[in-house]
N, C-alpha and C positions, 0 to 999 in steps of 0.2 A: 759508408765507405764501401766502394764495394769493388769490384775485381775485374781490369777489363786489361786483354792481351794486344798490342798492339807491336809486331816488329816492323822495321820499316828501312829501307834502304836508300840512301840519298850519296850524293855527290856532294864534294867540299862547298860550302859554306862560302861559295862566293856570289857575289851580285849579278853577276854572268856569266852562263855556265861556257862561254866561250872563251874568256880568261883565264885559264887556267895558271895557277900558282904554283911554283917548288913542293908548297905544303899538301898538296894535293892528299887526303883521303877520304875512305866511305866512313859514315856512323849509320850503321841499324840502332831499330828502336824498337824493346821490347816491352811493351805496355800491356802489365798483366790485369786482368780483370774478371776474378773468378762470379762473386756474388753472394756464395756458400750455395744458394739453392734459390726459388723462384720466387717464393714469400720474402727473403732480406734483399733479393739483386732489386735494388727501388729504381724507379724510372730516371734518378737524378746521375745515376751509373750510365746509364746513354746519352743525358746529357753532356756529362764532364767527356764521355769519350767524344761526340760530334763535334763538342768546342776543340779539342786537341786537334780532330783530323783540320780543321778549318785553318789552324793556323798554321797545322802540317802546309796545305796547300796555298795556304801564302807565302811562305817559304819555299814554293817551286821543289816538294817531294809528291813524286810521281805516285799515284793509285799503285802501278803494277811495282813499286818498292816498298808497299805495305802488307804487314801483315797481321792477323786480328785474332789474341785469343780470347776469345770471347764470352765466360759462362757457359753452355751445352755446346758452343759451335755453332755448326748449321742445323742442329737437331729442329726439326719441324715443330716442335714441341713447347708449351710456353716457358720462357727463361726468365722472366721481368714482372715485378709488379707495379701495376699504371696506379698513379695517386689517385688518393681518395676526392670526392666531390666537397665542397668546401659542407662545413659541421654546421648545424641548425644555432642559431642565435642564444638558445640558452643548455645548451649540450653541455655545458658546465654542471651543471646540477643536477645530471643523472652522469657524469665523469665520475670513475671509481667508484661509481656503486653496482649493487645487482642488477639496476633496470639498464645499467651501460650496453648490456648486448641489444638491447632493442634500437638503439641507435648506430650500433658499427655497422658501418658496410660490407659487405662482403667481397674478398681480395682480390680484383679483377686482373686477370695474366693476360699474358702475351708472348709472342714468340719478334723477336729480335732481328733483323734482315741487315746484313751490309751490303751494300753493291761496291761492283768494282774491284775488291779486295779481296783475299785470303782470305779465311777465317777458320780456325780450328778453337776444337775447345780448352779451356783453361783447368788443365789436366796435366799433374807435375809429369807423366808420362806423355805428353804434348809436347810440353815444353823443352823437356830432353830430347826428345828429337829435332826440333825444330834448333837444338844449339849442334846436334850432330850433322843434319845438312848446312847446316850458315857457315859451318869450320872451315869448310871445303871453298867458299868464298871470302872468308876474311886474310886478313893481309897484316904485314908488320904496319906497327900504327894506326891500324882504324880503332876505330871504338864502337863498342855496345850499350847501350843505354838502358837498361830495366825500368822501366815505369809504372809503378803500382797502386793503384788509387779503387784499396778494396776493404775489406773488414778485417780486421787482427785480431788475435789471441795474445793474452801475456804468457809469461814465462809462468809455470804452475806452482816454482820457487820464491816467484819472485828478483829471478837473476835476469842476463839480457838472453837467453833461448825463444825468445818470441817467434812467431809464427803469422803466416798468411792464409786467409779462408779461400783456400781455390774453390773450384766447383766441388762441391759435395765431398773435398778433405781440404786437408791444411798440408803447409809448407813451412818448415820449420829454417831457422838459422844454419845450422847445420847442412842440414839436407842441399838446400840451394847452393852450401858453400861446393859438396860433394858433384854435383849437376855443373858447376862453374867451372870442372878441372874436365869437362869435357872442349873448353875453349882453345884456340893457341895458346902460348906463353907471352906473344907479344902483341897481344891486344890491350887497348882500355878499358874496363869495365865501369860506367859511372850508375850508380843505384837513382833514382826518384820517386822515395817512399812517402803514400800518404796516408795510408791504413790506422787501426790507432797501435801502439808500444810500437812504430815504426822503426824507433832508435836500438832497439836490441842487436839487427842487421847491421848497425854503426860497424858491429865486432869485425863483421868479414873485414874492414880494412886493414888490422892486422892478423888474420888468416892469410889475406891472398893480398899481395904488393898491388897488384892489376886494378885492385878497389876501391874506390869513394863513394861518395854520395850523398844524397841530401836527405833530409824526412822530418815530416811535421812534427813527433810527439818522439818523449825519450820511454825507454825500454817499459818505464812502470806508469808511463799517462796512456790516456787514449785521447784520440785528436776526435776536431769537431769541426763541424758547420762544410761537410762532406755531402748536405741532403739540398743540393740545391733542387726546387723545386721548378716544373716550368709553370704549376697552375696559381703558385701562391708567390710573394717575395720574401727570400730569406738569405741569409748574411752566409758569404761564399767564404770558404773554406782555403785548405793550405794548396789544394789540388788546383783550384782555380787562378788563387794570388801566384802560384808559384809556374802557370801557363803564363799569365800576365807578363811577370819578372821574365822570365826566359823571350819572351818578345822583346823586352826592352833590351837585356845584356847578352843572351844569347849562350850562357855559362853559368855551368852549377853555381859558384857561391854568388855571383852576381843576384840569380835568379831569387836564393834563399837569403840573399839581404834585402831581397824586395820585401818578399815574406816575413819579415822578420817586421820589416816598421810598417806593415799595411795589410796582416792578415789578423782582424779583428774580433777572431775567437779567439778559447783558452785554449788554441794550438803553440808548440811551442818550436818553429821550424830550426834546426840545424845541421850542422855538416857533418862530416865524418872524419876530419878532424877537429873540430867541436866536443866532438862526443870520446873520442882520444886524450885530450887535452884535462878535460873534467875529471875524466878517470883518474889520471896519472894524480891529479892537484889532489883528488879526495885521500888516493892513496899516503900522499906523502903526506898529507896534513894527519891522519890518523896516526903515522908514525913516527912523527914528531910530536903528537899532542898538540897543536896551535890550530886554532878556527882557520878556516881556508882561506876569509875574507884576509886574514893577514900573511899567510902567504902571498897570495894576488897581489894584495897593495903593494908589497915592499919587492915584487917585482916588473912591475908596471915601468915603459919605458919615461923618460924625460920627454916633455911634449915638443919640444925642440930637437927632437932628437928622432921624431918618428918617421917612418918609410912613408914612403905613397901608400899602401898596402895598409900601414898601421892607421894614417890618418882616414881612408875611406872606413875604416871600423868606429872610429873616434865621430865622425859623421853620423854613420848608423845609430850609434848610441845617442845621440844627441839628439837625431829624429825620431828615434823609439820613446824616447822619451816625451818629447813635446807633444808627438801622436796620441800617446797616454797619459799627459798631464799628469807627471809624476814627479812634475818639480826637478830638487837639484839631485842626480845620480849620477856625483863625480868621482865614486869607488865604489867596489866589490862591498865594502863592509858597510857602505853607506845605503846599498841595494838589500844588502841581507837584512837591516832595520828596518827599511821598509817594507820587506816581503813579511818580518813577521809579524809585525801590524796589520798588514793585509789577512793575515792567516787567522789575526785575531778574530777581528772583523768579521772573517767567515766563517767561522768556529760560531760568533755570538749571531748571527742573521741565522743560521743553519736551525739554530736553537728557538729560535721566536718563530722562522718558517713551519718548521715540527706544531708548534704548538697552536700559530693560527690554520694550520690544514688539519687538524683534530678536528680543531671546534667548527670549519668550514664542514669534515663528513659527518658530522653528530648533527650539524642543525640539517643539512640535506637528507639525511634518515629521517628525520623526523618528518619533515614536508614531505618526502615521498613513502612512507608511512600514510598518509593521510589522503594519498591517490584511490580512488578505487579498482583497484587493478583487476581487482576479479570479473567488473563488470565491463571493463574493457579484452578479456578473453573466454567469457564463458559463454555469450551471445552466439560465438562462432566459434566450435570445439578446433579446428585448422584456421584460425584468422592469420592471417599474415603478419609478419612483423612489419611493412610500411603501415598496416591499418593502428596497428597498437601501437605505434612509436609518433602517428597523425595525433591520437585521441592523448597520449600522455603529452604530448608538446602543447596540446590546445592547455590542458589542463593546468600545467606548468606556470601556462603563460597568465590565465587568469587565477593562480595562487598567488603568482607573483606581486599580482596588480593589489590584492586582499587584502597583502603581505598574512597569507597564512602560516608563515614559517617561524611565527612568535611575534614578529615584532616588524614592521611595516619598515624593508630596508636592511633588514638584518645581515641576510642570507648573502645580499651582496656587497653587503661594508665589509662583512668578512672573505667574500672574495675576492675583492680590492685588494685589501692587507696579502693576500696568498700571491696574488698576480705582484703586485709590487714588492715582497719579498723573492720572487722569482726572478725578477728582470734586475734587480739589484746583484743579486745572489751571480749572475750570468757576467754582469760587468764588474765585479769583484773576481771573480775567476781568472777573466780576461787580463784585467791590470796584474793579477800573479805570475801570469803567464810570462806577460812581457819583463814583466822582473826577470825571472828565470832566462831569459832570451838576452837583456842585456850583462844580466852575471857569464853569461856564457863567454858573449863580448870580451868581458874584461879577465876572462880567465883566456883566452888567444892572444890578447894581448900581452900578457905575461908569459907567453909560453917559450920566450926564449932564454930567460933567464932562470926558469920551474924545470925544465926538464933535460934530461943528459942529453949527452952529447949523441948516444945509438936512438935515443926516443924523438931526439929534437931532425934528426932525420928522416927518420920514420914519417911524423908532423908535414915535415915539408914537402914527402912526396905525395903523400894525401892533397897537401895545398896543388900542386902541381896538377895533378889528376883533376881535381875541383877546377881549377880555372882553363879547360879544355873546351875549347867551341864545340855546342852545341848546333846551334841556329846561327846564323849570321845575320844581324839583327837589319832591317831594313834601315834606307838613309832617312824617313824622315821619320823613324822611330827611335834612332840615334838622335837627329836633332832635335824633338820632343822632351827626350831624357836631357837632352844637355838643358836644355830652356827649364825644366822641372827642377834640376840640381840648381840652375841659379838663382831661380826664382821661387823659392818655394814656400807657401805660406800653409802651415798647420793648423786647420781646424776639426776642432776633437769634441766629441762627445760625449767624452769620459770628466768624471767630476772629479775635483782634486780630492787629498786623503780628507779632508776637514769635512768638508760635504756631504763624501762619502760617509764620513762617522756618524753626521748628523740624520744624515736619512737612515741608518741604520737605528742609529739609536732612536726614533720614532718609530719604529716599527715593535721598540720593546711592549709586550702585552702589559697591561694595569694587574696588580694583584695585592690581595689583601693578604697579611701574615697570619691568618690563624688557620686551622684544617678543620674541617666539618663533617659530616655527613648528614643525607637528604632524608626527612622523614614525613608517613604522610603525606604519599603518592608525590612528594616533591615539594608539598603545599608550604613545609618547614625546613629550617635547619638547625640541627644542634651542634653545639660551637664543640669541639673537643680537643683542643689546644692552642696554644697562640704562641706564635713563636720567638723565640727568647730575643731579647733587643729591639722587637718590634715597636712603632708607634701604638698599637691597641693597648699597652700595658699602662699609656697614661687616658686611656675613656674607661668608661663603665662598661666593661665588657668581661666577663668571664665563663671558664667551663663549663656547661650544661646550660647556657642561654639559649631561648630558642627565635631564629629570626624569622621573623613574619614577612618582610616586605623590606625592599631595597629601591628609594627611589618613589615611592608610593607605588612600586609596580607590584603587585603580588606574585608568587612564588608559582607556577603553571607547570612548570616541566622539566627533566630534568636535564641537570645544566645548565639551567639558567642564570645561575649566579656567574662560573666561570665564563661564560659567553659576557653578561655584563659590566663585569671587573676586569676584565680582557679590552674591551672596548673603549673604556671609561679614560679621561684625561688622566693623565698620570701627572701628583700633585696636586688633585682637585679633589674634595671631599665627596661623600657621599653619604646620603639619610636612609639609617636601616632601622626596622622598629622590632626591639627583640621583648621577648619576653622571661620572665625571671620569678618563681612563683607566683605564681596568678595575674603577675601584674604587668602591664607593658609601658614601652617608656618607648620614644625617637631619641635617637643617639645620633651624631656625626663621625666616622672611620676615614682616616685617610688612604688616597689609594696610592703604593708604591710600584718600583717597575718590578717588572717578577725578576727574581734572581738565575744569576747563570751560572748554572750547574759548573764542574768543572767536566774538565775532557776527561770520562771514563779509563783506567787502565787495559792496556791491551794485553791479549792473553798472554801468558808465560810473565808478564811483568808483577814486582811485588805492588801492592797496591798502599797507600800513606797512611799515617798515625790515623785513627777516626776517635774523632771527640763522641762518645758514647759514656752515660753515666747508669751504672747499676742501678736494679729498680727494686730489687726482693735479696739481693746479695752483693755483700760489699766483694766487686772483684775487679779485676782492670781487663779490662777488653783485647788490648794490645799484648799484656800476660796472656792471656787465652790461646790467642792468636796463634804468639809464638812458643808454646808449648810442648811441640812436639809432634803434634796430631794435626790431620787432615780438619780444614772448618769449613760446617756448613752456616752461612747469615742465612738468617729465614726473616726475611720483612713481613709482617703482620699486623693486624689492627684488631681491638674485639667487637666493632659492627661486620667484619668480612669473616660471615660464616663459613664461608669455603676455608677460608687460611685457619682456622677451628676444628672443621671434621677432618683437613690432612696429616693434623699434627700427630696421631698414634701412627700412621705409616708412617710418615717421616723420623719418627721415633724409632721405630721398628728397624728401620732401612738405616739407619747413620747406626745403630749399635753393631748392625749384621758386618759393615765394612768399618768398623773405630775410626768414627766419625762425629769428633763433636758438633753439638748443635749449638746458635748464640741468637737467641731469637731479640729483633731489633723492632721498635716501635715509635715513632713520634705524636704519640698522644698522651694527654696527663696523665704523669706517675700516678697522683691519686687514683684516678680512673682503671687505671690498668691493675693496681691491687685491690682493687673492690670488684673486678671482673676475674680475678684470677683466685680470689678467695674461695669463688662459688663455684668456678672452673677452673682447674689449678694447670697450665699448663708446663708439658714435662721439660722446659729448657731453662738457661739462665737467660734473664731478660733483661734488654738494655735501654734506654731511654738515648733516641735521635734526637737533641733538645733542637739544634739548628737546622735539621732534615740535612746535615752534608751529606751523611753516609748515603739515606735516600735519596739525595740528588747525583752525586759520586754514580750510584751501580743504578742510574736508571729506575728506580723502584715506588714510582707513586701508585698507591694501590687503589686511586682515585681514578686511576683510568682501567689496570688492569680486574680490580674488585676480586684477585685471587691471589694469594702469595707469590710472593717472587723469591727466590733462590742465588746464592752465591756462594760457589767452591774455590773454597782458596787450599793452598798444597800447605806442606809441613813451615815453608819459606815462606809463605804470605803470599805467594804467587797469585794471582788471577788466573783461574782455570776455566772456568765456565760458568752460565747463565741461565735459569732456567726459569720460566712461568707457571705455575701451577704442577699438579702430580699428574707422576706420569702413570707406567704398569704399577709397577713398585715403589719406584722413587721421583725424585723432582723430572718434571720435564729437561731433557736434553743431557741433564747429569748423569742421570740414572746409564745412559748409554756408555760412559766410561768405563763402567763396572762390568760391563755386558758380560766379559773372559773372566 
């Protein structure tokens, strides 16, 4: 998203500029486009602006009525970064890791040139002048247009204050409103924001009456698919669908209901009475206590009863919908079910993506681990990075072919699963998006029955300001639009909710219910609990067996198990041969899908009962808890010698501040008082029998191999999180205490 200034001066909106109409006036066009600086301003910032000018100039507006503010200006200087040359065929496998620098490119600049036009830089001190010279030629009734299609800031609240990246600062809500009282009183001002929390700016409409406007993403999203490329093909954005739209209707909301059924990211395009209207509804449903969806419905008009105005919304929704194969969304409450299904959905993919891109960098270490890197740099104390990045791609390519990476195939089944939980992950986004876009719908729809009689005014002049000619849409791009409206057939590429579940739920990883640890350079595993209700509890499987082999494949490296239980059919067996006093035995385990954690508590929130059963002291957890005192969880195990040597500081550090400790384990009771009899550690200790708690706060100690931390307040509150020790105390916690 990035920042490009374009004002532009034109004559009314007719077919021929020698017909002049009664309605006669100018609209300038102020199309900002800062960049932030030379590294973010991407090349696809001068594309979006060229396409603008082009359609500028099929609409008969004159070069010498434009004007360009543009990132530096005319600074000689480079302002743009040119895309990169397309990535080597397996640049995947040195992605996020340390050998990744040997393969980036290095950020080729450039410097910017318009002809024909104006051009100054995109500089909030630019831009105030350029409203203090325009003053002196605007007229009652013309209009200005802001046009901003650049990078945004949220609010740092989290409220609508949001901001634009001009060149090397930002533009805040406010400030512009300040800069906008430099206009007459009787102008138009219509906004066209594509930046991402675009929507925070919604507010000027009621600061300054003179206001509307359109914008892709609301105050607390950020918008997407802004990076059109010219060297690669990639899915255009609200900047482009909403150039499109305004070709066809020639007027803000016309343009943003194009956008609405045909901009196929998780953009979310609306107006500024859109974004009016939402407020008011959240408002009054909070103060009445009723979910919003039931306000909406029970003021939704009679379908027989609707305007011209109401029914081209009733349209919209209908092709937003068939767009996105979302089935039936014949209410507000009926859109909210589905959104939060969707949300599920994304909550449980988010959770399986996480865990198959572990296991995707852990088997990549490994294979590149096994590079000889030293002998590809020490040949040549200055070798160049194309010579090292030639000899590690050759190498790459015949490990690949080896399959040195463990397992002939491996490397890239599991980057299958990454890529396809990615591209799903993008089209779940997208279907939420358009929920949010049709809820909006049906919240306008209702807005004459929702809001007073000073607010439902307000509303209307906004609409008024919104359906103001921009363009005057040419005649066979009118008849196109008419031919599209009557004929129109939807084909989508989005899969319905069912599908969608299904391919999610293939993507859940395989998992065995018991926890282990590797011993034995990896060669073994000792089983160190099995989880309560699991199927293991009907085979011959218990505490301190050790497994030799999974599959007949032997035990080689580590992680190997969770790499092949990750892999494995979920509901298909598998042959492990353990061993149990001297003796070994093959056994069959079944494999389950791994469990989905719940959605962690957010800070300041109290966190839920936790099923925790005493291990050395009968006491109740939840008693603990709410006792009075600040608590620290210390997740622990006794193979993780780290979470061992911390525990005297940790001791040390929660008495200095009265801070109880409640040390939590999911490995056999037995086990843990036969390890505590010889080490006695100073906390009360709890048995995780079902791992919620460690699934709940993030805490498998399987990946991070050092304690994990959790500060809860006197209330139970969720406070903070910390991994391992820090000066003093736990990482990150310890900084609370700093004063």
């Amino acid at each position: 998203m990035f920042s490009l200034s374009l004002a532009l001066y034109s004559g009314l909106l007719t077919s021929s500029m020698s017909s002049l109409s009664p309605y006669w006036f100018i609209v300038y066009f102020a199309l900002i486009a800062g960049g932030k600086d030379p590294q973010n301003n991407d090349q696809s910032h001068q594309e979006h602006l060229s396409r603008l000018m082009n359609t500028l100039e099929q609409h008969h507006i004159r070069n010498e009525h434009i004007t360009v503010f543009w990132a530096d200006g005319e600074s000689p200087e480079p302002d743009r970064k040119l895309p990169s040359t397309q990535k080597t065929s397996h640049y995947w496998v040195v992605e996020d890791t340390p050998w990744e620098d040997w393969f980036a490119k290095e950020s080729l600049l450039a410097n910017t040139r318009w002809e024909q036009v104006s051009v100054f830089p995109a500089k909030r001190s630019a831009l105030r002048q350029w409203f203090k010279s325009i003053s002196a030629k605007l007229k009652p009734n013309d209009s200005l247009v802001l046009a901003v299609t650049d990078h945004g800031r949220p609010d740092p609240k989290g409220a609508w204050q949001t901001s634009i990246e001009l060149w090397g600062e930002a533009l805040k809500v406010e400030e512009l409103y300040q800069d906008l009282q430099l206009l007459p009183t009787q102008v138009s001002i219509q906004l066209w924001m594509s930046q991402c929390f675009s929507g925070g700016f919604a507010r000027l409409s009621t600061m300054d009456s003179r206001v509307c406007g359109a914008f892709s993403s609301a105050s607390n999203r950020p918008a997407y698919g802004c990076f059109t490329l010219p060297s690669a093909p990639s899915v255009e954005g609200h900047f482009l669908k909403f150039t499109e739209g305004l070709k066809q209707g020639g007027r803000l909301d016309q343009a943003s209901r194009w956008a609405v059924e045909h901009d196929i990211t998780p953009d979310t395009p609306h107006l500024s009475s859109d974004a009016f209207v939402r407020r008011i509804v959240r408002e009054r449903s909070e103060a009445l206590g009723i979910p919003e969806g039931h306000l909406i419905d029970a003021a939704l008009p009679v379908l027989n009863q609707l305007s011209v105005e109401q029914q081209q919304i009733v349209k919209t929704i209908t092709n937003t919908s068939l767009r996105f194969n979302l089935g039936l969304t014949h209410s507000y409450t009926r859109v909210s079910i589905l959104n939060k299904q969707i949300n599920e959905l994304i909550y449980s993919l988010k959770a399986w993506h996480t865990q198959w891109k572990n296991l995707l960098y852990q088997a990549k270490l490994r294979l590149l681990k096994q590079a000889p890197i030293d002998a590809f740099t020490q040949k040549r104390k200055h070798r160049r990075r194309s010579q090292k990045k030639a000899r590690l791609q050759r190498w790459i390519n015949r490990a690949l072919k080896r399959g040195k990476e463990g397992r002939r195939g491996l490397l890239k089944e599991l980057h299958q699963k990454v890529s396809r939980a990615e591209t799903l992950l993008d089209q779940l986004k997208t279907i939420e998006a358009s929920l949010w876009r049709i809820g909006t719908l049906y919240a306008g729809l209702a807005a004459k029955d929702i809001l007073t009689e000073h607010d439902y005014g307000l509303w209307r002049k906004m609409k008024s300001c919104e359906a103001r000619s921009i363009l005057q849409p040419h005649r066979n791009e009118r008849q196109t639009r008419s031919r599209k409206r009557d004929n129109t057939q939807f084909a989508t590429d989005f899969q319905s909710f069912n599908e969608l579940q299904t391919e999610v739920e293939s993507l859940r990883p395989g998992y065995i219910a018991f926890q282990y640890r590797e011993r034995s350079r990896a060669s073994r595993l000792e089983v160190r609990s099995l989880d309560y209700g699991s199927p293991l509890w009907a085979v011959d499987l218990q505490v301190g067996d050790l497994i030799e082999s999974i599959n007949r494949s032997a035990l080689n490296y580590t992680g190997q198990v969770r790499e092949m239980i990750a892999l494995h059919p979920i509901g298909e067996w598998i042959k492990i041969k353990r061993r149990r006093d001297g003796k070994v035995r093959s056994i069959h385990i079944p494999v389950v899908g791994a469990p989905l954690s719940p959605p962690p508590p957010l800070k300041g929130e109290p966190i839920p009962p936790l099923s925790l059963d005493p291990i050395l002291e009968d006491k109740k957890v939840d008693y603990l808890i709410s006792g009075g005192r600040p608590t620290l969880l210390y997740f622990w195990s006794t193979w993780c010698q780290e979470c061992l040597r911390v525990a005297p500081q940790i001791q040390a550090w929660a008495q200095a501040h009265d801070i109880q400790v409640l040390a939590i384990t999911t490995e056999d009771p037995h086990l843990v008082r036969a390890v505590n009899h010889s080490s006695p550690l100073p906390f009360t200790i709890f048995h995780d029998r079902n791992r919620e708690a460690s699934r709940l706060f993030r805490a498998d100690l399987q990946n991070h191999r050092e304690a994990v931390f959790i500060y809860l307040d006197v209330e139970r509150r969720f406070i903070e999180r910390g991994i391992g020790l820090g000066q003093k105390g736990p990482k990150t916690i310890e900084l609370l205490f700093d004063n």
